[in-house]
N, C-alpha and C positions, 0 to 999 in steps of 0.2 A: 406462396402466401404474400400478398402485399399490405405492405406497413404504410398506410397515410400518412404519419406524420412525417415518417424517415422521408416517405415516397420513395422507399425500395421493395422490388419482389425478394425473397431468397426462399425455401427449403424450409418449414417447420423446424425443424430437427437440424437442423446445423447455427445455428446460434448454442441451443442448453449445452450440443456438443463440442464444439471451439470452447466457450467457458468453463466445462471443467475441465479438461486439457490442460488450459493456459494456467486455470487458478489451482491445481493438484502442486505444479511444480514451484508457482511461484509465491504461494501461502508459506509455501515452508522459509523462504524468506520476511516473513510478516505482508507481505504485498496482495492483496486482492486478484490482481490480473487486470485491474481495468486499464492501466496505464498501457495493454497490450490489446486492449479489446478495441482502444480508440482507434489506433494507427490500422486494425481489421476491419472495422467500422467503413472507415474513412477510404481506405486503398480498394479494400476486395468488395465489398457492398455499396462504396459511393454514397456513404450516408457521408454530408460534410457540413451539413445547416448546424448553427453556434446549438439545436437541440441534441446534437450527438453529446457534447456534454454529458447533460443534463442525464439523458439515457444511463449513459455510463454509471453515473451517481445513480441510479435506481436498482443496474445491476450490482453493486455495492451493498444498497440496501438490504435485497433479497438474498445476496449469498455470505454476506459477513458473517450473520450469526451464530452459522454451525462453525467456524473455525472460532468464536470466540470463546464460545460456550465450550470446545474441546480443552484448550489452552485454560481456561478456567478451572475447568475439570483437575486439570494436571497440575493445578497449583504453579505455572507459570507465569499470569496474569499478574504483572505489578499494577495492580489500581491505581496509587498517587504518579506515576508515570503517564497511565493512560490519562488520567483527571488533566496534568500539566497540559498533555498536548492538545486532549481536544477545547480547553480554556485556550490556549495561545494559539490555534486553528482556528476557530468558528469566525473572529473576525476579518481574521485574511480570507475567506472562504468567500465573504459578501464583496469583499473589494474583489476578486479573482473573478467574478463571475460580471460584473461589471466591466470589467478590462475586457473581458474576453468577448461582449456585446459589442462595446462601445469601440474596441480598436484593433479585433483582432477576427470580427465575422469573415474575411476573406481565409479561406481552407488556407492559401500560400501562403499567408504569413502568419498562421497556426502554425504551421510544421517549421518552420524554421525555427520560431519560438523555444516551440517543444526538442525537437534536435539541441537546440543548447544547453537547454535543461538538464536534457538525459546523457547528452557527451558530459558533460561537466560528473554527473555524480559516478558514472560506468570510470570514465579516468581514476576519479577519486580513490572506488574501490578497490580499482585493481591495483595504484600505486603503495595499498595501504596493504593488499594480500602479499605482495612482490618481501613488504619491509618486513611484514610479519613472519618470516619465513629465518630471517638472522635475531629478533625484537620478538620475544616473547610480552603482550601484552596481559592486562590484569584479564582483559575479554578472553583471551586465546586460552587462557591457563583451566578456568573455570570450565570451559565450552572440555576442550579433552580432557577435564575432570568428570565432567557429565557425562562424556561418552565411553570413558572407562568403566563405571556405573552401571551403560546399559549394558554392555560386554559382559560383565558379571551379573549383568540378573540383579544386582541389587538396588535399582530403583524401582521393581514391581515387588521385592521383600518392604519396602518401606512406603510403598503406596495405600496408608493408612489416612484415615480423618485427619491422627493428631500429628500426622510430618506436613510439613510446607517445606518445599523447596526454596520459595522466594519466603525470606523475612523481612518486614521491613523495622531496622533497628533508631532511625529519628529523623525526621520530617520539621521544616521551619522555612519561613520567608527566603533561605538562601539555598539552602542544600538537601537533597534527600541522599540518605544513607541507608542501604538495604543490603540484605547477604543473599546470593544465588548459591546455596551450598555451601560448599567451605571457604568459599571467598566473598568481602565486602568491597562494594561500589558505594563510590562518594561522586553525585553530578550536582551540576549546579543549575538550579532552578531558574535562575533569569534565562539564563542560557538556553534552556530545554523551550522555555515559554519565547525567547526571541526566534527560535530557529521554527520555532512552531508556527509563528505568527505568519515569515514569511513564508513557509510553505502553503500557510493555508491558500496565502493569495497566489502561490504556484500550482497549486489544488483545485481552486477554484476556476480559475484558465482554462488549467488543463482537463476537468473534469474526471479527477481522479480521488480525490478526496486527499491527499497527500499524503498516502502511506508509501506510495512508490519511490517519493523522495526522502522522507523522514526516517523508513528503518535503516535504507544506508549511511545516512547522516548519523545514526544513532551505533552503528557499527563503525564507523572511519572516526568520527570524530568526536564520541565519548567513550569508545573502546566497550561498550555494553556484548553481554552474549547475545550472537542469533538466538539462543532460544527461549530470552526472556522478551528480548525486543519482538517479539513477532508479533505475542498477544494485545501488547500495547499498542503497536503501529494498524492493527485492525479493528481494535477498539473506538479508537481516534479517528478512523478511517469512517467507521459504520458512522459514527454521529455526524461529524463532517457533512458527511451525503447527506444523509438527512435534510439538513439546512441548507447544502446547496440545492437540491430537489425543491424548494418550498421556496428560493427565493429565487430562482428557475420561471417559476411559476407563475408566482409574484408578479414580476416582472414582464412574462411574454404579453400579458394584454395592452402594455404599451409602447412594444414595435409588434404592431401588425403586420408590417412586411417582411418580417422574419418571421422564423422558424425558431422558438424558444421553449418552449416546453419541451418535456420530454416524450420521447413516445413509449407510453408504459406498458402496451405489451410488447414489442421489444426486449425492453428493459429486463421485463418479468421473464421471458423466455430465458437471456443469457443468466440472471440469476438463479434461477431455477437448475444451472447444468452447475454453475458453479457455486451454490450451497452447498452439491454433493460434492466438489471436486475440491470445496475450501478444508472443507470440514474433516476428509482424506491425509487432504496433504498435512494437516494439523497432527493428525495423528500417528501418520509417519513421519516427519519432522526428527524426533528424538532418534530416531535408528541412523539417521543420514548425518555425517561428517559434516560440521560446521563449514568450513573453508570448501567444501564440497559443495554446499548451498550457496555461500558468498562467492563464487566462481560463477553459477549457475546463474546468478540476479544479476552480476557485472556483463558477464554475457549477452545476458537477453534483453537487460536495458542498452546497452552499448550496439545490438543488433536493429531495435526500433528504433535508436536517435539515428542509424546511421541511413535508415527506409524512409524519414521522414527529408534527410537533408539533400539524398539523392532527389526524390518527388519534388522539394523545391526548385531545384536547380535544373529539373527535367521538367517543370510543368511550364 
């Protein structure tokens, strides 16, 4: 089947299939997949116009919701968390998309871009799993408090209306304070809204909406558990896209010599594999060993920065 706007042929059927794949294993990190869709995108299809973006952000669109809606379900979902990020995202999202027209349309200096993006956070992770191994953190404690829980069956004895797993116990201009269980988290809200910010403009770029960078941030350096942070960094993620899709848009009628818009059946294809594939991994999530996950995401971002920075230096 050929894609106009990509100006690629490929397969029906292997785009919805690559997406849930990618976004089965990598949802249960809070991450969409798309940050793995681009670099497939880009290498195996030779889609590389500044609209692969854009696409990206629509496959986002299409598949976020059954993973958010799971995570909600399960009283996972810290709302005032999600709020933080997608307020301190949406504006870096307009400048990312901007940069990314304006001085980053050559594919070779995309990829290098992004390689440092994604070595910087995969280092991150792994140097924070290594510490965690002698450094019992307030995240770590919580996470195999939860998974002793599932082991006993007694998170589906107390998966009533009136249990909430996430509390949130006070909320103000500096700090939010919430309990995962038996344990309270204290972050500091500039903090969550600064690091948001610049993601969004890393997001923005890279056509990811910035959950591929934000749940790690959100695991290394405010020690939060994978299995609160997932719902929020998807949350964040969906609306993100949104905005970047619409200023995407916006925008392509005034470089006509680019390729800016997105191309929405594309788009709609890989979301469509991975709504099923988000919405999965949402749900298996709770059975899989935290650090087992964060191993899993350190990995496989640490694998695409390393596909992007070879491709530079080989193109």
């Amino acid at each position: 089947m050929f894609f106009q706007t990509a100006g690629i042929e490929v397969a029906i059927w292997i785009p919805p299939l690559t997406a849930f794949v990618i976004s089965f294993f990598t949802s249960m990190g809070g991450v969409s997949g798309a940050f793995l869709l681009l670099p497939f995108q880009m290498s195996f299809l030779s889609y590389t116009n500044p609209s692969v973006s854009a696409t990206n952000q629509v496959f986002n669109i299409v598949a976020i919701p059954g993973g958010v809606y799971r995570f909600w379900k399960e009283g996972r979902l810290v709302w005032p968390l999600a709020a933080i990020v997608i307020i301190g995202t949406l504006p870096g999202v307009f400048i990312g998309a901007m940069v990314r027209v304006l001085y980053l349309p050559d594919p070779k200096n995309f990829k290098f871009f992004a390689s440092l993006v994604l070595f910087y956070i995969a280092l991150k992770m792994i140097l924070d799993l290594v510490k965690s191994k002698n450094k019992k953190t307030a995240g770590n404690k919580s996470e195999e408090h939860f998974q002793k829980m599932m082991k006993k069956g007694e998170i589906k004895k107390k998966n009533t209306k009136d249990f909430k797993p996430v509390e949130i116990i006070k909320i103000n201009f500096s700090h939010l304070n919430f309990k995962f269980y038996e344990e309270t988290f204290n972050v500091s809200i500039p903090g969550i809204f600064s690091l948001s910010f610049i993601v969004g403009i890393i997001g923005g770029i890279y056509g990811i909406g910035g959950g591929a960078i934000i749940a790690p941030f959100f695991i290394s350096f405010f020690h939060l558990p994978v299995y609160i942070v997932a719902g929020a960094a998807l949350m964040g993620t969906f609306v993100t896209s949104i905005a970047g899709v619409i200023f995407y848009s916006l925008i392509a009628p005034f470089y006509p010599e680019m390729s800016i818009a997105p191309d929405w059946l594309l788009g709609a294809l890989f979301g469509g594999g991975g709504l099923l594939g988000i919405y999965l991994g949402a749900r298996v999530q709770k059975f899989v060993p935290a650090n087992l996950i964060k191993w899993m995401l350190a990995f496989i971002i640490i694998f695409t920065a390393g596909k992007y920075f070879t491709e530079f230096f080989g193109s």
